[in-house]
N, C-alpha and C positions, 0 to 999 in steps of 0.2 A: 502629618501624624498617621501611623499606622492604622488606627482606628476610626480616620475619618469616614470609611464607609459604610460603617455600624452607626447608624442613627443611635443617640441616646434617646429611646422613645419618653423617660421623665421631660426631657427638652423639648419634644414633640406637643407630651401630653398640657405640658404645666408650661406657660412661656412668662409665668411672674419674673418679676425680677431675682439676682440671687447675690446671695453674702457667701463666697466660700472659706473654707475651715478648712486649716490643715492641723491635724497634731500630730507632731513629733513626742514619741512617748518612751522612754527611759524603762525595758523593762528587763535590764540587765540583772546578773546574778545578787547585787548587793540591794536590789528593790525585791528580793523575797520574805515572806513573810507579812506583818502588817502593812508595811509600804503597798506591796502590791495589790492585797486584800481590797485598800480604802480605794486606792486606782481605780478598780474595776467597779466598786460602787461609785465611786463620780462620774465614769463613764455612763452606771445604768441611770444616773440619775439626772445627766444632760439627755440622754435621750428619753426621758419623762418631760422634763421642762419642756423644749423644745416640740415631743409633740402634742404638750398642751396648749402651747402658742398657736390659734390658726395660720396667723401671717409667717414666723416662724419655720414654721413644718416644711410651708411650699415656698419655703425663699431660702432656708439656710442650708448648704451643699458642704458634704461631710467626707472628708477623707483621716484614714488613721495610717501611719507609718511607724511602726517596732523598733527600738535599738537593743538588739540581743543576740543571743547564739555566739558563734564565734564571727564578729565584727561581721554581722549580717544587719542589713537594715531593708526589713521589710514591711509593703503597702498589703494591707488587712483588708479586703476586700477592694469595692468599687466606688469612683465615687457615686453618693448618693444623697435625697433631698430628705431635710428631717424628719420626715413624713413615714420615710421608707427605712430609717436608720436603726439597727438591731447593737446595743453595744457588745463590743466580745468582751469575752474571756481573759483577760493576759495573765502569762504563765512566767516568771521571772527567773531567765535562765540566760549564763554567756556575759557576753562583754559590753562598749556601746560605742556605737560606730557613729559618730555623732555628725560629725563631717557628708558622709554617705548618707546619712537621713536629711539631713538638711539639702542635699543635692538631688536628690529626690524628692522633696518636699515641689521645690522651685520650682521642675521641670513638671510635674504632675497641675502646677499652680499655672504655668504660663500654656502648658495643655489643654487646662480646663477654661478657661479664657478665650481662649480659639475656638473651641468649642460653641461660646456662649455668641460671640463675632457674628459666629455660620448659620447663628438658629435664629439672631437678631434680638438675643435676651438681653437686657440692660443687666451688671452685677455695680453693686461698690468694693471697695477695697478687699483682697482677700485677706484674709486673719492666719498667721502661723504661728503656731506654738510648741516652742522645743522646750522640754521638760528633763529634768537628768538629774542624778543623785551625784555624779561622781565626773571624772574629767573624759572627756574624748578618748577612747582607744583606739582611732585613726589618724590618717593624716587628713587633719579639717581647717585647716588656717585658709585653704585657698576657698571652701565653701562658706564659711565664715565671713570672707569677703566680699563672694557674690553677693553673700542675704544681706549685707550692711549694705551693700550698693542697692540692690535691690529695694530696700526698703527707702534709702533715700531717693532715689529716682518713684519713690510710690508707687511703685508695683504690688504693695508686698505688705503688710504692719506686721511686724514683727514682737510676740509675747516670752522672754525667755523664762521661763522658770525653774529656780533652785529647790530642790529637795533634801534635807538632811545635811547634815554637816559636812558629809564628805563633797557636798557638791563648789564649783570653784566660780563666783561672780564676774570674776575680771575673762576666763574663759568666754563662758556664757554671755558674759557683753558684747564679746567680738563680731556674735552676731545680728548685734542690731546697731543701728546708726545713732542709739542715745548711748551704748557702752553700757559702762557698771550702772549708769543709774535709770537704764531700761530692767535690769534686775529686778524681781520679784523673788523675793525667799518665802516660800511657803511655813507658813508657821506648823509645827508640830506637823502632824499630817490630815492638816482640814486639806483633804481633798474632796468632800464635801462642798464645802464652803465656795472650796475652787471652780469649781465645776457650776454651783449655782448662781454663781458672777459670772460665770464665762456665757451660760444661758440666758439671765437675763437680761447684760449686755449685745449679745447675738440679737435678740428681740426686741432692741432697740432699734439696733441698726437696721436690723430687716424693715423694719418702718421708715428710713429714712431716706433718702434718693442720692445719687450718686454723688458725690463730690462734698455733702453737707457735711458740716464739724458736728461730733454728735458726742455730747458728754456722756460718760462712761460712770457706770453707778462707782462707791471707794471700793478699796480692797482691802479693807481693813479685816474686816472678817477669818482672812483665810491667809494675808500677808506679815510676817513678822516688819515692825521700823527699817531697820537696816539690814542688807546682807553682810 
């Protein structure tokens, strides 16, 4: 890694265990307006849960990655522990390069892993969640494939999530190893709701040690029945 000779001094500082977080976030032209409003409150308001959580805060490690502009998919900062984590902004503009963010999600995921190897930090499963209103404007079938691999080989758990109508399930499945019925259709736009499951599942797991089965609160709240 190019940046292995840059200590992550939070590594240095904090050698708790960690749960990484990746989100893949949909902030393409057709998520403007309400859509993207509610986004930016669910972002501000994981990062309130998370650092109300003490264990939380110094365990759960935060990376955000954009699908916008013209088929750009770009990573929003560094990663960091929830402790330090400031939500942005997103501004919904451009296409969504869905493929390209998931391919960067991966590499950032098995990055941050090496990382954790070198410093001697124990992590569980990282968490990725790709989120999107509308279908890939890339060529994604072959990243697609990685994350399904990826995630059956358990590297990886994989969270897809649907927004709004125009968004397409059977897409969306390809990238995980359960398919359509790994799907979550966000109902209406509790992305509220979304984001406070997402936290206090986070905060479960941060409690829990490597390799343990750990039930996950419903998602009734923020999931419509079917996609």
């Amino acid at each position: 890694m190019s940046d292995n000779a840059i200590p992550d001094v939070a590594l240095v500082d904090n050698t708790e265990q960690r749960t990484p977080l990746v989100l893949v976030l949909d902030r393409s032209g057709s998520m403007g307006g309400a859509p993207i409003e509610q986004l930016n409150e669910g972002l501000q308001l994981l990062e309130q849960e998370l650092k109300n959580d003490v264990i939380a805060a110094k365990r759960v490690r935060i990376l955000i990655v954009t699908l916008g502009d013209f088929d750009e998919a770009t990573i929003v900062g560094d990663w960091c522990d929830a402790m330090d984590f400031t939500a942005p902004t997103l501004e919904a503009n451009g296409t969504t390069p869905t493929g390209q963010g998931v391919e960067i999600a991966l590499a950032e995921i098995e990055d941050e892993k090496a990382r954790y190897k070198e410093s001697g930090i124990a992590y569980t499963r990282p968490w990725l969640f790709v989120m999107s209103d509308g279908l890939p404007t890339d060529a994604w079938e072959q990243s697609a494939a990685e994350c399904c691999q990826a995630e059956t080989d358990q590297k990886v758990a994989v969270f897809p999530i649907a927004v709004g109508n125009g968004s397409n399930a059977e897409t969306l499945g390809a990238f995980s190893s359960r398919g359509v019925a790994g799907v979550k259709q966000l109902a209406g736009l509790h992305f509220k709701e979304l984001f406070l499951w997402l936290s206090t599942s986070l905060q479960t797991v941060s409690q829990s040690q490597a390799g343990d089965r750990v039930q996950l609160p419903p998602t009734d709240s923020w999931s419509s029945v079917q996609v």
